[in-house]
TORLO-100914 format. One record per residue (C-alpha): x, y, z; residue in one letter. Coordinates in steps of 0.2 Angstrom, whole numbers. Layout:
N
@X = X Y = Y Z = Z code = A
...
//
This chain:
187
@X = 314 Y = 81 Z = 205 code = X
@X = 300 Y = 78 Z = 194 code = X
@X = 281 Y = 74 Z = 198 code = X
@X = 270 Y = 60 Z = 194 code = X
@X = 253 Y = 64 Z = 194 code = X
@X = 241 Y = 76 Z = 190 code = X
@X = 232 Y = 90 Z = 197 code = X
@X = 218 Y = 96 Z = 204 code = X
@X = 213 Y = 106 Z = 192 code = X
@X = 217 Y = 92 Z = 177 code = X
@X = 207 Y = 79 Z = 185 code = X
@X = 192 Y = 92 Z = 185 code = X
@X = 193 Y = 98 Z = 167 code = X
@X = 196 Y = 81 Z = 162 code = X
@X = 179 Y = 72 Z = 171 code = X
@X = 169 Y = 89 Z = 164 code = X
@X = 174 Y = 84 Z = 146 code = X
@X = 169 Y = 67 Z = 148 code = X
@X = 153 Y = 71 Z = 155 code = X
@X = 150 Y = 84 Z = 142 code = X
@X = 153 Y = 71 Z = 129 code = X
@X = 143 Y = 57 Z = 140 code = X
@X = 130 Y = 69 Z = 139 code = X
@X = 129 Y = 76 Z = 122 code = X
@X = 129 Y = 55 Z = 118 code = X
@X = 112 Y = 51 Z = 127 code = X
@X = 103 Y = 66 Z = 120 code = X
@X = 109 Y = 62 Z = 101 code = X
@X = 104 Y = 43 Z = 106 code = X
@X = 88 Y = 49 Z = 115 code = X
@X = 84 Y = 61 Z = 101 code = X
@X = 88 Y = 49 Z = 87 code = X
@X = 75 Y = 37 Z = 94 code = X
@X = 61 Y = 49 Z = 95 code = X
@X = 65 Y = 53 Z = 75 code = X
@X = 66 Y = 33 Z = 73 code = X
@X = 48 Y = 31 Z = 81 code = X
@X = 42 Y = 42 Z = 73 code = X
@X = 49 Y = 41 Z = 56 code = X
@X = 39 Y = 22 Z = 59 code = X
@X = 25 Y = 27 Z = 65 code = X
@X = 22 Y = 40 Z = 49 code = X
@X = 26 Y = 23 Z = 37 code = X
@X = 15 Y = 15 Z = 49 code = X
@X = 0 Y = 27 Z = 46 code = X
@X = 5 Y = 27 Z = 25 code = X
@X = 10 Y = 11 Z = 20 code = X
@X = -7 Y = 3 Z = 18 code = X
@X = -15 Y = 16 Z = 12 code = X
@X = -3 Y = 18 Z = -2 code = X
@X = -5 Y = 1 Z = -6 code = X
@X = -22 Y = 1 Z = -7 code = X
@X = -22 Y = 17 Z = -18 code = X
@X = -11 Y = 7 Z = -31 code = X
@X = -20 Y = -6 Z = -31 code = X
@X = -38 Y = 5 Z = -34 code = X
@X = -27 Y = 15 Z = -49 code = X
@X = -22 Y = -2 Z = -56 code = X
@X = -38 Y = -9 Z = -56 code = X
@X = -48 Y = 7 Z = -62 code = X
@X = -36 Y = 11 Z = -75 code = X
@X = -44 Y = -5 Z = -87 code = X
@X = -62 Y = -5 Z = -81 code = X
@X = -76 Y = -3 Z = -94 code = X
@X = -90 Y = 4 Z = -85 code = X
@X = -85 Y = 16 Z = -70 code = X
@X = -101 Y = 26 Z = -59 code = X
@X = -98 Y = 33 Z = -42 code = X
@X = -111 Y = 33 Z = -29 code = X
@X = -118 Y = 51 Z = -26 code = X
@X = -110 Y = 54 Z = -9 code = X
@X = -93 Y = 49 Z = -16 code = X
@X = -89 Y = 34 Z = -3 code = X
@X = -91 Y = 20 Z = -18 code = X
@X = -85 Y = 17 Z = -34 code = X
@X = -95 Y = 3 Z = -45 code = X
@X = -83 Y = -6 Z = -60 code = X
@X = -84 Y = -20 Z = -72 code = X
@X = -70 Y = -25 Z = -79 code = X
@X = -68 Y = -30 Z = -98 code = X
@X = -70 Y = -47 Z = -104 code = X
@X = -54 Y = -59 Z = -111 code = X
@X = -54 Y = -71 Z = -127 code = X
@X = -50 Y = -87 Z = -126 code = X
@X = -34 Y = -84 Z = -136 code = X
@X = -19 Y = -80 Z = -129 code = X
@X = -5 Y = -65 Z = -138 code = X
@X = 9 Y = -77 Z = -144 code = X
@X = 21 Y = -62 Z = -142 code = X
@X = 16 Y = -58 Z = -124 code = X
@X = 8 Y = -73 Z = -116 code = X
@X = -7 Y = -62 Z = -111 code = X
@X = -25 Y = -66 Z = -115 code = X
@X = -32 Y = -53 Z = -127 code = X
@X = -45 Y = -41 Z = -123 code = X
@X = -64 Y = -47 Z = -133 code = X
@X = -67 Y = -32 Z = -147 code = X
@X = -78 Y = -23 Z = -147 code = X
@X = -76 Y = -22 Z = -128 code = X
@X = -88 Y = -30 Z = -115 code = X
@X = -90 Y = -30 Z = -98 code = X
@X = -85 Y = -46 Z = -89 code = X
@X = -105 Y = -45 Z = -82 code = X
@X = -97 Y = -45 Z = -62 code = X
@X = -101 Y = -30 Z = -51 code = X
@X = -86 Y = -25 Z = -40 code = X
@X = -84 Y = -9 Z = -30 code = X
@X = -72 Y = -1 Z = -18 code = X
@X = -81 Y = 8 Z = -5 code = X
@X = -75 Y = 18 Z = 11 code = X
@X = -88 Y = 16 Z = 25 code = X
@X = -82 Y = 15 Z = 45 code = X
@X = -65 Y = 18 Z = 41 code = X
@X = -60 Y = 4 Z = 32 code = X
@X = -57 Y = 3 Z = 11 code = X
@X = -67 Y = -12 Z = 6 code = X
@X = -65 Y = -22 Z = -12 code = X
@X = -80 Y = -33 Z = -17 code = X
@X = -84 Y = -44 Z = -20 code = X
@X = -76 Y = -55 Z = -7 code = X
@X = -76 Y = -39 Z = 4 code = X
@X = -58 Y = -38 Z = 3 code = X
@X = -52 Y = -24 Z = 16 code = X
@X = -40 Y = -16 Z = 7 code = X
@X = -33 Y = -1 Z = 23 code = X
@X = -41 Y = 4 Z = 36 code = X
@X = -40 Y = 21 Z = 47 code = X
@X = -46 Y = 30 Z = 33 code = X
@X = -56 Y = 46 Z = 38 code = X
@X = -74 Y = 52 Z = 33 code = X
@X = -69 Y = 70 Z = 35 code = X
@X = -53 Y = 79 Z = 34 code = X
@X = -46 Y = 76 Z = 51 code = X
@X = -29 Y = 89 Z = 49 code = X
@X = -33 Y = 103 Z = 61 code = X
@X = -20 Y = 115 Z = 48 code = X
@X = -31 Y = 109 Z = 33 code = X
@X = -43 Y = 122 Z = 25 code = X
@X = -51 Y = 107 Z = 23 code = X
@X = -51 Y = 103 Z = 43 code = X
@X = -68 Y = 92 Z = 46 code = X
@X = -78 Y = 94 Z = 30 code = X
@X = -82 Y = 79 Z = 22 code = X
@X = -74 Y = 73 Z = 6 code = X
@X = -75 Y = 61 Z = -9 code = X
@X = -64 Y = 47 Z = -11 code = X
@X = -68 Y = 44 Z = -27 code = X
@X = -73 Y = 61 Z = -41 code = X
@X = -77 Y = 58 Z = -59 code = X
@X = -69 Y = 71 Z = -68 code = X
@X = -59 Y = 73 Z = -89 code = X
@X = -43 Y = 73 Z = -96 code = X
@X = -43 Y = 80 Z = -111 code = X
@X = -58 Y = 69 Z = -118 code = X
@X = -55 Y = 55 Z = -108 code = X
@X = -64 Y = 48 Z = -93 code = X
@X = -54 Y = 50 Z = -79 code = X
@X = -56 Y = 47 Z = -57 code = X
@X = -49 Y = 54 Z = -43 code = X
@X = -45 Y = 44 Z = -28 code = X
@X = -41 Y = 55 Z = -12 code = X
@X = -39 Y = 45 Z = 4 code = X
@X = -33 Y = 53 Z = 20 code = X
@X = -28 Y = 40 Z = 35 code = X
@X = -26 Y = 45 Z = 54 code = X
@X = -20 Y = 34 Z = 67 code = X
@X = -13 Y = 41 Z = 84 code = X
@X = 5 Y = 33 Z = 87 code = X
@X = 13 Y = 39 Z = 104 code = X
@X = -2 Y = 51 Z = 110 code = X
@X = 1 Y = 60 Z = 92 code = X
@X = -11 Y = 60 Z = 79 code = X
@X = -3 Y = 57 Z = 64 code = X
@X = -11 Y = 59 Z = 46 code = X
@X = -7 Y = 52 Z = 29 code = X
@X = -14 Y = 60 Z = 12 code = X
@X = -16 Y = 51 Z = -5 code = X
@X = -22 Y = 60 Z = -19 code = X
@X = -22 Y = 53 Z = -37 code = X
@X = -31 Y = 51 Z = -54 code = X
@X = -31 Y = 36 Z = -65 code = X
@X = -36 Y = 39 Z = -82 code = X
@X = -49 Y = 25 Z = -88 code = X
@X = -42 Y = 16 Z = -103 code = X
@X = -58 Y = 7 Z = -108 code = X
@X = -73 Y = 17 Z = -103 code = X
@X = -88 Y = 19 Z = -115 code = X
//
């Protein structure tokens, strides 16, 4: 006669495999969530720096006159001024030669954390730190310069470093730009 069923021993192996996989599910999923959040958090802490960092380099890279305050915090631009004609094969206005400042005063300047544009005081990120905040930094809480004059070649040229910190999830979690623009039009 033959049996229908299953034994003690195959009902055991069988629930201890399925708990085994049950188990190795959640801590995948649990795991995977952690990396998520913080993988969100990191863009979080980036993301406007970065923007704002373009944006600087894109601005800088046509100004006419450039100086930087002594303590590093500001940068003071004009830009050049535009003709009234327009370049029939680009569209764009056409730059007034010899070069001329436009005459307004504009700045980027990092004071109490936040990145501000003026005029218009445009607050371009926030976060951003006046010391190096990175405990493994060799670096770690000295001061530092957002904005350096220094050359390439014979050309003008900035260096723009912001460092943003945010704490996400009881972490603290840094960000680090570093980038130089060479100046186009500088006298």
């Amino acid at each position: 006669m033959k049996r229908r069923g299953y034994s003690l021993m195959e009902l055991l192996s069988t629930m201890v495999a399925v708990v085994m996989v049950f188990g190795t599910t959640v801590a995948v999923q649990i795991n995977s969530g952690k990396t998520l959040r913080r993988i969100e958090s990191d863009l979080n802490v980036s993301q406007p720096p970065a923007q704002a960092m373009r944006r600087i380099c894109d601005t800088l890279r046509t100004a006419v006159i450039v100086t930087i305050a002594t303590n590093g915090k500001t940068i003071y631009f004009q830009l050049p001024s535009y003709s009234g004609t327009t370049d029939p094969v680009t569209g764009e206005k056409e730059l007034n030669y010899p070069l001329t400042s436009d005459g307004v005063a504009r700045s980027f300047s990092v004071s109490n954390g936040r990145l501000v544009m003026t005029p218009g005081s445009t607050i371009l990120a926030e976060s951003i730190a006046n010391t190096d905040p990175k405990p493994e930094s060799t670096q770690y809480n000295q001061s530092y310069a957002n904005f350096q004059s220094t050359t390439i070649g014979s050309r003008k040229a900035i260096t723009v470093t912001l460092i943003a910190k945010e704490t996400v999830l009881g972490k603290e979690r840094y960000s680090r730009m570093k980038s130089t623009v060479l100046i186009q039009n500088s006298r």
